[in-house]
N, C-alpha and C positions, 0 to 999 in steps of 0.2 A: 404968742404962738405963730411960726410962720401959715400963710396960706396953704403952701406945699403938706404942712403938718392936720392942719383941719380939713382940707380936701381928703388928706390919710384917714383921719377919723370920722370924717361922713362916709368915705367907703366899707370902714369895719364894721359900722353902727348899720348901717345897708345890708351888708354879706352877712352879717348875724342874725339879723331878722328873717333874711330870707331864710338859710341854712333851717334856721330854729324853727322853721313850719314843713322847709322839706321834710328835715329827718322828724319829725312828731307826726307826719305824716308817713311815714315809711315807721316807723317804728310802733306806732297802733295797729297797722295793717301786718308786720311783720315780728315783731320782737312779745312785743305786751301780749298776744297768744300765747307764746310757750312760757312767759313766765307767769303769766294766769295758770295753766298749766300745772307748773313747777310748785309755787307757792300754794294751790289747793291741795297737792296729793299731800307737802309736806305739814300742811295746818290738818289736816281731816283723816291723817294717820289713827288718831286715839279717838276717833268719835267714832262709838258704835250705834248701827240701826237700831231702828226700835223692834222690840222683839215680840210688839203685836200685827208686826207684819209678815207673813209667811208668802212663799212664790212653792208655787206647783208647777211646776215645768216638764214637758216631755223632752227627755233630754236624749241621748245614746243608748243610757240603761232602760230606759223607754223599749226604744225599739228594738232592742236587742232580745227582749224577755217578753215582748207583745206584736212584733212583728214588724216587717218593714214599712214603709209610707207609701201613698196614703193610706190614714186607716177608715175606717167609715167612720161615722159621724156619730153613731150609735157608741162610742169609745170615749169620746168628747162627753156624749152626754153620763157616761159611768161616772166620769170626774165631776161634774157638777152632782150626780145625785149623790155622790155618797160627797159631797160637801156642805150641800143642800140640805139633806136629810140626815144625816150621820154623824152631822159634827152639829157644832153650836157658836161656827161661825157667825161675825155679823154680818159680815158683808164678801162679796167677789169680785173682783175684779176682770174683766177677761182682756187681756190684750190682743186680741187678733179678729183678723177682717175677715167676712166671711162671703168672698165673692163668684167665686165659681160653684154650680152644680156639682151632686156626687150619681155623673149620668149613669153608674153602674149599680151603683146601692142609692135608688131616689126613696124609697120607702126610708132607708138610714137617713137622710137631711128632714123626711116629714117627720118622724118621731122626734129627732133631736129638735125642729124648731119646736113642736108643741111641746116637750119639757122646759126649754130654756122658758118660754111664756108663763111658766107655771112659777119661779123663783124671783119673787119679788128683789130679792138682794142682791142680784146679780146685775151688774155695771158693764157693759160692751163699749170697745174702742172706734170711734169712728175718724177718718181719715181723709182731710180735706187736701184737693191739689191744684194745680194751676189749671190743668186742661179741661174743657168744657164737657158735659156728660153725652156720651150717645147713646142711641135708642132708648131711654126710656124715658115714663113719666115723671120730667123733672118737677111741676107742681106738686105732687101727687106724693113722691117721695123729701122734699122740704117740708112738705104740712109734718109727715110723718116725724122726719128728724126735729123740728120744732117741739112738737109736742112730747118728745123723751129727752126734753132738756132737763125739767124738773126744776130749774135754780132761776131766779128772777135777779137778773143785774140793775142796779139802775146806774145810770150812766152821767156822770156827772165831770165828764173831762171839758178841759175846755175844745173850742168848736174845730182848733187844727188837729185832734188826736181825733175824732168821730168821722175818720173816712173808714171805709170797706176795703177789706182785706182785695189782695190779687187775687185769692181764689173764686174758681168756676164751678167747682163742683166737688162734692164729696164720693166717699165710698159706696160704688154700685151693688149694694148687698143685692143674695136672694130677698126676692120680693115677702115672700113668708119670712125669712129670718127679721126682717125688716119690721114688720105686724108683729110678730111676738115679743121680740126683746123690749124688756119695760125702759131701761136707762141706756144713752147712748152720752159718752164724752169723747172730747178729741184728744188723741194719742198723739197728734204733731210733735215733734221735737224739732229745733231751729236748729242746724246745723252750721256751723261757720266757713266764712273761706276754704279751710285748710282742710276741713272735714271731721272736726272735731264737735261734738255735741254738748253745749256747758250751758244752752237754756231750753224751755219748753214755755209753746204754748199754751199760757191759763185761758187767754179769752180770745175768741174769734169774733170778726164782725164781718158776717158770711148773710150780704146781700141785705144788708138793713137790721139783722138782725145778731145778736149776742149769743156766742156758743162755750160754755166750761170744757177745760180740760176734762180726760176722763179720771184724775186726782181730787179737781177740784167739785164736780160731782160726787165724788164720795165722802167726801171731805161736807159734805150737804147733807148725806146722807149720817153719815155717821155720826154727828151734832146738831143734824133737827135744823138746821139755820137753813133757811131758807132764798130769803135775801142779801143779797150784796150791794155794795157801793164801789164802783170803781173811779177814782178819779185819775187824775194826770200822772200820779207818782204810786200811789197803795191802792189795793183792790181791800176794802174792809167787810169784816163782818161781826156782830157778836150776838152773844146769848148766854145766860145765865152762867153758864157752865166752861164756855168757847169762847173763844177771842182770835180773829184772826186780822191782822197787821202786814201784809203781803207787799212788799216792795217791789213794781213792775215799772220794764219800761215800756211804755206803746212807741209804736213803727209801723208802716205799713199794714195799717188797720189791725192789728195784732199786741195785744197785751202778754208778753212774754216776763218770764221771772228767770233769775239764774239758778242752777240747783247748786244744792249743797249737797254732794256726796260725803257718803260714810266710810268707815273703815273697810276694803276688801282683803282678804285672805289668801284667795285663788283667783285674783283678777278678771272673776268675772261674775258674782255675786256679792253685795253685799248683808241684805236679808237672809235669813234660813231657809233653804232650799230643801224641797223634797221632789223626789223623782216620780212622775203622773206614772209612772208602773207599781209603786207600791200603794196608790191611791186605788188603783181600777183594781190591785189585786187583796186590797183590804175589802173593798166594796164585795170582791166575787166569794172571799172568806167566810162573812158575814150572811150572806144570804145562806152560802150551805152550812151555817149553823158552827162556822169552824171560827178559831181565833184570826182576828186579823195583824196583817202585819203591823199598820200602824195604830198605836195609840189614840185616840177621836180626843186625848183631851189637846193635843198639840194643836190644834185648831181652835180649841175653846176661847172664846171673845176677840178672837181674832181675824184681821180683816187678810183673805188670799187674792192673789192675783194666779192666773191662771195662762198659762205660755209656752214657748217652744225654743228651744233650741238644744239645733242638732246637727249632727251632718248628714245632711238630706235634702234634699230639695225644698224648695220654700220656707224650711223650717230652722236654718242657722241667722241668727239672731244677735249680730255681733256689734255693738255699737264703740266708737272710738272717743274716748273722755277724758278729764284729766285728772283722774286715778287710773287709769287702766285704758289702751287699744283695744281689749276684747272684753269688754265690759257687756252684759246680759240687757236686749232693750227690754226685758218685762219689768227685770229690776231699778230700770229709769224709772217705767209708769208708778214703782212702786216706790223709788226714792223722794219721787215727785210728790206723793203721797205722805208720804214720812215727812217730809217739810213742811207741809201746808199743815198738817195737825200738832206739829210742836214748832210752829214759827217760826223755822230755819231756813233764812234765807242767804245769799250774799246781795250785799246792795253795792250796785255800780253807782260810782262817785259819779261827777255829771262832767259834760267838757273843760266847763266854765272853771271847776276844780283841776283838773287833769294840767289846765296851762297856767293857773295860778302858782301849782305844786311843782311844774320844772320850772317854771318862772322865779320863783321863792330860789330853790335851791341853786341857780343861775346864778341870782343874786351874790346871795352867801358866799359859796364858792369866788366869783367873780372878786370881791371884796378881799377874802381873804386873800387872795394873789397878790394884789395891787397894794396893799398896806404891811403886809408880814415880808418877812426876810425868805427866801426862796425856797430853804430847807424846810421852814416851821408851815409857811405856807404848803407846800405839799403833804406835810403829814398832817395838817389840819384837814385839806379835800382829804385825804384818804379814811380820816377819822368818819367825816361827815357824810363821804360814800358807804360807810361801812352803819352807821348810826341809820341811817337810810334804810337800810335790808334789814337791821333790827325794828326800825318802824314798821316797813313792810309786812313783815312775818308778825308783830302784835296787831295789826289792823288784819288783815285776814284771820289771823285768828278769834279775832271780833268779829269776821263773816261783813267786810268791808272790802271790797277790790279794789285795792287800788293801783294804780301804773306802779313797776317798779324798773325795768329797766330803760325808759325813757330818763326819771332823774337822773338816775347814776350815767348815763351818756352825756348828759346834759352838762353836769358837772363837769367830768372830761371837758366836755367846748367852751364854758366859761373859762378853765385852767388857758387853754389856747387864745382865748379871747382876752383873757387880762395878759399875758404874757406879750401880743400883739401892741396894744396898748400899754405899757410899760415900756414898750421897742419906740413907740412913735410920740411918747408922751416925758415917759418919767427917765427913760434909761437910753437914753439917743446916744452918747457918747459910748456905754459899754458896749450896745448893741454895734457900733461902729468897730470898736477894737473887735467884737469876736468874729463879725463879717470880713474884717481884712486878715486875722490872724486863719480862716477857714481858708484862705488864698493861700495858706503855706504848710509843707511840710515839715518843717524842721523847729523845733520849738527854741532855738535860739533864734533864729528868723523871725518868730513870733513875737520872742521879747523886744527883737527889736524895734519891730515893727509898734508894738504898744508903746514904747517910748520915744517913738516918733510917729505919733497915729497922726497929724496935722499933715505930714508930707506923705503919705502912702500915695504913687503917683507912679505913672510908668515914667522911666528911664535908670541910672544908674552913676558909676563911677569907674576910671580902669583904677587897679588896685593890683599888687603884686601877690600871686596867691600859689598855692600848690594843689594839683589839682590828681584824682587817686581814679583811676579808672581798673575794678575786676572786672574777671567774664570767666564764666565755668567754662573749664574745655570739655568739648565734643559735646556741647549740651544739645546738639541737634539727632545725634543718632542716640543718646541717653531715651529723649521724647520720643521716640520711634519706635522703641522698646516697650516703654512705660504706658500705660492710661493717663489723659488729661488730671485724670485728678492725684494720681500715684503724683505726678510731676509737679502740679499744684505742690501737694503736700510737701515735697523735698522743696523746693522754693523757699515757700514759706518759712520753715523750720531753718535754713540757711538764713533771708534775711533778718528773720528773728531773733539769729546768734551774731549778725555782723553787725546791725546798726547799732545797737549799743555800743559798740568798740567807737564806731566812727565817733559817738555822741562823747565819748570817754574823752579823746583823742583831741577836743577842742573841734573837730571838723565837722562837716552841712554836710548832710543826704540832702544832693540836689535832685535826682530822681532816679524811679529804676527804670529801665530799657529790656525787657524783656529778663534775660536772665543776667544782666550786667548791674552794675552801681556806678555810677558816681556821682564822687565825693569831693565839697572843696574843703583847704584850709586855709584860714587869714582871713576870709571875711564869711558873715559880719563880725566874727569873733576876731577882732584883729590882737595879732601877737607876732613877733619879731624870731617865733622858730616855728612857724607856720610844718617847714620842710621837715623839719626833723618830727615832729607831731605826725606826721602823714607816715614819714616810712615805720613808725614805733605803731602806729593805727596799723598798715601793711601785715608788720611782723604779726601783730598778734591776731590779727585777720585768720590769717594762713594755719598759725598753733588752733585757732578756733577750729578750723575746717577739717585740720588733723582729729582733732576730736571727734567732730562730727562724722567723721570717717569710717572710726573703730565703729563707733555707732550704726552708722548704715550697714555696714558690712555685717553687723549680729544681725539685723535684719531681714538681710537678704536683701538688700536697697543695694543698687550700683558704689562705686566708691567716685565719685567727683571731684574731681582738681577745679584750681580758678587757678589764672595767671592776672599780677596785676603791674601796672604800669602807673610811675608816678614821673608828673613834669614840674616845674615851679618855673614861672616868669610871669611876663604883666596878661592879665585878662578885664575887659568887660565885663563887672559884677552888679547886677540891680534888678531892677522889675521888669518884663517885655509882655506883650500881650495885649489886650485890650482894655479898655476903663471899668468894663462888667468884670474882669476876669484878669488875674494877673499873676504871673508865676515869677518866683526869687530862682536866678540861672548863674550861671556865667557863661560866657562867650567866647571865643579868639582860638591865635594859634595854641595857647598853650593845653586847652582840655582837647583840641586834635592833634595835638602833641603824646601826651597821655595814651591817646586811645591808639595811637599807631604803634607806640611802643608796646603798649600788651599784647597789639599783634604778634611782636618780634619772640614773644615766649612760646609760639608754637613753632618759629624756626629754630628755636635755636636750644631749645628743649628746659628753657628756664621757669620759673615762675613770678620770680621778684625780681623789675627790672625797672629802673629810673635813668632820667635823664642829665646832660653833664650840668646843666644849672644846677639840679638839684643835689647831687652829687658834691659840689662843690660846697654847700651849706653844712652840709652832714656826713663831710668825710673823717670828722675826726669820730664819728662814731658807727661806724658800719666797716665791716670787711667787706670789701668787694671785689669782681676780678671785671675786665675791662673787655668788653664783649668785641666792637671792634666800632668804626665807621658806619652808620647806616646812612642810606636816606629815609627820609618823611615825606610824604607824596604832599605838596601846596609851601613845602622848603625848598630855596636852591642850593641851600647848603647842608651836607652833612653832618651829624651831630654823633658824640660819643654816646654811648650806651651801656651802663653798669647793672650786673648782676648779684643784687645782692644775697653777701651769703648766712651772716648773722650781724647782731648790734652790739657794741662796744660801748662800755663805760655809760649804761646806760641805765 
């Protein structure tokens, strides 16, 4: 292998590496979100909630049929006594904070705290943040929050997962609401970059000390278990009856899990939803001895969370997830819930996996490129990107996340990465013939070029050749008329009909010039009636255009003439340019020969007009009439000039 060739290959083995960590870094931060996303809504379609978890929420209909917000606090406590007392609920859950005074109705927040004191079952959400607390007794109020933990962790991570959380403080309740409420959990939900919510806080480690979720406090409550074990990877617990196996990851002092959402309906509940208006108004039933709206057994062994949202003030409640942007935050607390007691988690694969698994499929892909034939090779990657997404979609549906569109990219760059490698290693020669043949236009040029791929080199040969210059008339006041892209359009659709004639004809599209052509004939396709090739290319040029003509004109498109001008004598035929870059031309007086004579078809009102070289080749087969003496501007002499009028014996 030459040096030149292994310095190639330590470059691509270099740029691969690198690339391979940018984009897996750009694509955990950016891609692997929304198809985390994607793949959750579409695995957790057919999973329904558990239907021992009900949500009481004040919602619109709430306040539509009770009044507008705020309401006093004596309203709150309706909904807990007749859940309390009325039903045979086991447990409640409340998800909301309760931080401000009610300075207008203070007697409504004294009675409600001393009810809520009185409901051993009822579970309140607390809410920890980064900012430090003011004005109060922070001792005073941790003693308090410590002691309605209830759950004893023991802690058995190793010594780099046992640091303390960034938070400074939690929820500044009233000081009474604080004293009475028996159970306090934390309601945290971790929220991502983007602003999407796909985990929650199980365990805080809030200044030395271990705090549950308010799920996983109920989740204590409602199986008698008492203790836990958390270590590095599972939060464990079991009892006769319960078994819990919790796959967490810890982070910044914080043991978080991922949820696993259930099937929603209306995008924004996935539990059975009842409205806190027919709650307060079964409760008001019942006392005056009247039937109530609801049923008491729809609550029987069932555990409620208790919520808001509305559109109201403080009271809209909208969280962004990956079933649903307006997903219910109570019905978080409560999915969170629904997890933890039937062991439904998603377990995030670990890094160490995550680059094994584009690394693996790198692989594969890579291989298959470099050994298979090109066509089989490609539908093999595409096979194995598509086998990929049905891996995908079976491992989330086993409640496994794992990356999915990091491989299938990854794959993509291996496809590039083996093709590179093939160019510098296995396929130098072909890579050679399609780098020179992208130097040209004309695919006889190409062939010949591949059949002399050792000389592709600038310079050339003179060669006797006939050279075919059109030009649309008046195509400057056409463009005046037209839009860029009207004029594009006709163009195109023009050389689209002429260069196949040229390609018919034996002759080279040497390039186009605006709205001009030309074209040689004799080389490199060399033949000994070059000229007559060219004017029979000419003729049927022109029948093309007439076609195109009627065309335009059902349009409504302009009707376009071309006049075209053909020379034959010696030219400068070969490569010019540079060694990066090289174009197949000809040169001399005879393609400025050409091009002055298509001038002469706007004086003299012709269209097909050639020169007396060429004339003289192919006079036994053209009619023509004999226009007169021109000059040619860089000739000192004179030359005839023929008007052709049709082709003979042709």
């Amino acid at each position: 292998m030459k040096i030149s060739q292994k310095k190639s290959l330590l470059l691509l083995a270099f740029s691969s590496i690198l690339i391979f960590f940018i984009v897996y870094i750009i694509g955990i931060a950016i891609f692997e979100p929304k198809s985390y996303n994607f793949l959750v809504k579409m695995t957790t379609q057919s999973t329904k909630a558990s239907d021992d978890i009900v949500l009481v929420v004040i919602d619109d209909k709430s306040l539509h049929q009770l009044g507008r917000w705020p309401w006093k606090r004596t309203r709150y406590g309706e909904i807990f006594d007749y859940i309390a007392n009325y039903t045979q609920a086991k447990q409640i859950g409340y998800d909301a904070i309760i931080v401000a005074p009610d300075l207008e109705n203070p007697e409504s927040d004294k009675d409600f705290f001393n009810q809520i004191g009185k409901i051993d079952k009822l579970s309140a959400g607390v809410g920890f943040a980064n900012t430090p607390f003011k004005n109060i007794d922070e001792k005073f109020y941790e003693k308090l929050l410590f002691e309605k933990n209830n759950i004893q962790i023991d802690d058995k991570r190793s010594k780099k997962y046992k640091k303390e959380s960034n938070y400074k403080s939690f929820s500044t309740f009233q000081k009474e609401y604080l004293i009475k409420i028996k159970n306090l959990g934390s309601v945290n939900t971790n929220m991502d970059n983007d602003g999407y919510i796909r985990k929650v806080d199980q365990i805080i480690n809030y200044k030395g000390k271990l705090y549950p979720s308010l799920g996983l406090l109920m989740y204590s409550k409602h199986t008698g278990i008492k203790n836990f074990v958390l270590t590095d990877k599972y939060l464990l617990a079991k009892n006769n009856e319960y078994s819990l196996k919790m796959p967490i990851t810890n982070k910044y002092g914080i043991a978080y899990s991922n949820i696993y959402f259930y099937k929603t309906d209306d995008n924004l509940y996935s539990h059975q939803k009842i409205s806190a208006s027919d709650v307060i108004k079964s409760l008001e039933a019942i006392k005056k001895g009247e039937k109530p709206i609801l049923d008491s057994d729809i609550f029987k062994d069932k555990i409620v969370f208790v919520g808001a949202n509305a559109n109201a003030q403080a009271l809209q409640d909208i969280k962004r997830t990956p079933i649903s942007d307006t997903f219910s935050g109570v019905d978080i607390q409560a999915t969170n819930l629904d997890n933890i007691i039937n062991n439904e988690f998603y377990r995030n694969t670990s890094d160490v996996y995550n680059i094994l698994n584009v690394a693996l499929v790198f692989i594969i892909a890579f291989t298959l490129v470099c050994t298979l034939p090109i066509p089989i090779a490609i539908m093999s990657c595409a096979c194995l990107m598509f086998m990929y997404l049905i891996f995908a979609f079976f491992m989330y549906s086993n409640k496994i996340a794992i990356n999915l569109i990091l491989p299938e990219i990854f794959i993509l760059f291996a496809i590039g990465c083996a093709y590179l490698y093939r160019y510098l290693v296995e396929d130098r020669k072909k890579e050679k013939i399609q780098s020179a043949m992208s130097k040209y236009l004309s695919r006889d040029v190409m062939k010949n070029v591949v059949d002399n791929i050792d000389s592709v080199k600038l310079g050339g040969k003179r060669a006797n050749v006939t050279v075919l210059f059109a030009d649309i008339r008046g195509f400057t006041s056409i463009s005046e008329r037209l839009s860029a892209e009207e004029v594009t359009k006709i163009l195109n659709e023009y050389f689209t009909a002429i260069v196949p004639i040229i390609e018919k004809h034996n002759g080279i599209l040497n390039k186009f010039m605006g709205d001009a052509v030309l074209a040689v004939f004799g080389e490199p396709i060399e033949n000994n009636h070059h000229a007559l090739d060219a004017v029979i290319c000419a003729d049927s040029m022109l029948k093309k255009v007439k076609q195109l003509q009627e065309k335009w004109i059902d349009e409504g498109k302009p009707k376009i003439e071309i006049g075209i001008g053909i020379s034959t004598g010696e030219a400068f035929v070969g490569n010019i340019g540079s060694e990066e870059r090289l174009e197949y031309t000809v040169i001399g007086d005879t393609v400025n020969t050409a091009s002055r004579i298509e001038n002469y078809n706007k004086v003299y009102r012709t269209k097909f007009l050639i020169s007396q070289e060429t004339f003289e080749q192919v006079q036994k087969y053209v009619d023509v009439i004999k226009i007169r003496e021109v000059s040619i501007r860089g000739k000192a002499k004179k030359i005839n000039i023929y008007e052709v009028l049709r082709l003979l014996n042709v």
